[in-house]
C-alpha positions as CSV (number, residue, x, y, z in Angstrom):
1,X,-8.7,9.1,-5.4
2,X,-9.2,6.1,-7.8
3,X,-11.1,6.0,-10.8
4,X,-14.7,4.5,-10.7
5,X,-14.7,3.4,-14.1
6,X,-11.8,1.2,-12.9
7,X,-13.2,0.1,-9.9
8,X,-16.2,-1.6,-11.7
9,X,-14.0,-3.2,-14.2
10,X,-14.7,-7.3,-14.7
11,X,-11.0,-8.1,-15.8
12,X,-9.4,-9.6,-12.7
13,X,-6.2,-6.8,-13.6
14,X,-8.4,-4.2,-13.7
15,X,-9.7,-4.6,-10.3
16,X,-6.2,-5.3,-8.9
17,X,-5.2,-2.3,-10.2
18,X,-8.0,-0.6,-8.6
19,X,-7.0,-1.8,-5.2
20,X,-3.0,-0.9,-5.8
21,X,-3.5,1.7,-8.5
22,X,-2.2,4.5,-6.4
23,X,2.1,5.6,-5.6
24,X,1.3,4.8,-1.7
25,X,-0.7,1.9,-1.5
26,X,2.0,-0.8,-2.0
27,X,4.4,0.9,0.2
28,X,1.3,1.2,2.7
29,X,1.0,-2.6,2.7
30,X,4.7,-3.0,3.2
31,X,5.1,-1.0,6.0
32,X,2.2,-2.7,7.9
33,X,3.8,-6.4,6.8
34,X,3.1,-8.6,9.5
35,X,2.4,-6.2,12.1
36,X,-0.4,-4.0,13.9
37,X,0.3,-0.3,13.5
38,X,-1.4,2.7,15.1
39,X,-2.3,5.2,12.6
40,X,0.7,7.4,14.1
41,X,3.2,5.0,13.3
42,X,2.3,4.4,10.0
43,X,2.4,8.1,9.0
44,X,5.8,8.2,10.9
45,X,7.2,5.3,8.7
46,X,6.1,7.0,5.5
47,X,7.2,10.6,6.6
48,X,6.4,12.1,2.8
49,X,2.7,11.4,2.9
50,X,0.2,13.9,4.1
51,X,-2.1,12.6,6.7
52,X,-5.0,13.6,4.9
53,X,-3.7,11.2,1.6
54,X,-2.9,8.2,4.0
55,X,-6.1,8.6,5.5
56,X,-7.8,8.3,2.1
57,X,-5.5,5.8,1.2
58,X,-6.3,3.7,4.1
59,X,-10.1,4.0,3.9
60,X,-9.9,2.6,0.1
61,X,-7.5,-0.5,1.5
62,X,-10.3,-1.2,3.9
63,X,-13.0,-0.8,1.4
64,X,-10.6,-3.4,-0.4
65,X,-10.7,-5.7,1.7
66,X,-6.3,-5.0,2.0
67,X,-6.7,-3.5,5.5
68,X,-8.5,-3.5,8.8
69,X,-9.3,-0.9,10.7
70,X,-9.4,-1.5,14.4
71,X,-11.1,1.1,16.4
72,X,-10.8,1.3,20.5
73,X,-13.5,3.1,22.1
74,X,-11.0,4.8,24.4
75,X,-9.3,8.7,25.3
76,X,-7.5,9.5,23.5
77,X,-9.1,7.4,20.4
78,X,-6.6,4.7,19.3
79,X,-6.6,3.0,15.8
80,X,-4.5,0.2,14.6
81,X,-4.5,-1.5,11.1
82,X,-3.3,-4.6,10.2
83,X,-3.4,-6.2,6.8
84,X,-5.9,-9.4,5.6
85,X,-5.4,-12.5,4.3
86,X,-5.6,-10.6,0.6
87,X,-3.4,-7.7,2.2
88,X,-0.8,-10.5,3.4
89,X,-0.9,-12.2,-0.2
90,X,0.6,-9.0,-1.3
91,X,4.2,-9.1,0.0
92,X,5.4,-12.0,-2.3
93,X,4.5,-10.2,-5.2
94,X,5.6,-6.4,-3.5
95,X,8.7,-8.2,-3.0
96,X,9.2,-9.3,-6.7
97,X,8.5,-5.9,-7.8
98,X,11.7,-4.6,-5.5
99,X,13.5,-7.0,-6.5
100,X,13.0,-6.6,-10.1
101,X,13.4,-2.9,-9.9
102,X,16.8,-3.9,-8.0
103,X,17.9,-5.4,-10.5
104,X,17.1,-3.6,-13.6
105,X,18.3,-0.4,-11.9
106,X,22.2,-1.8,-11.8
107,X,21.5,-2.2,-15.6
108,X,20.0,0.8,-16.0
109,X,23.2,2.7,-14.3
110,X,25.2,0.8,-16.4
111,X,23.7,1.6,-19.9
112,X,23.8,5.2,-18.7
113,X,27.9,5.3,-18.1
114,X,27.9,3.7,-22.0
115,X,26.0,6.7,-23.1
């Protein structure tokens, strides 16, 4: 659950953090990428998450404006989400982030051996 406090903060950070301020947000958005996934295949591709959490999760990214949630009035009841423009902005900088950890975790191994 986010904070509110955050959520009605006027720094432009603040607010970002607000809309990625949780561990499975991010990896949310880069599992949908490009691509229109079924609620089912979502939870599949992040197999740690409860359903209950990505659920949550989900419903805040769509409050966000990072998410949309298609509905098909069908049986069964099928869902997809695909990202937004702001969702889609994300990568390039979800990217950067990988790579940085990348490559600050070959110095980190390194600094370790030294120890």
């Amino acid at each position: 659950m986010r904070q509110e406090k955050i959520k009605h903060c006027s720094c432009p950070l603040g607010k970002a953090m607000s809309a990625l301020g949780s561990k499975w947000k991010p990896i949310i958005v880069l599992v949908i990428k490009d691509r229109t996934l079924r609620f089912g295949e979502i939870a599949a591709r992040i197999s740690v998450i409860s359903r209950k959490v990505l659920t949550d999760q989900l419903r805040e990214m769509e409050e966000d404006h990072l998410v949309i949630r298609q509905e098909f009035k069908e049986l069964p009841p099928r869902v997809q989400y695909h990202l937004t423009e702001k969702g889609i902005a994300l990568l390039p900088i979800l990217n950067l982030l990988e790579e940085w950890e990348r490559e600050f975790e070959k110095t980190d191994k390194r600094s370790e051996v030294q120890v």
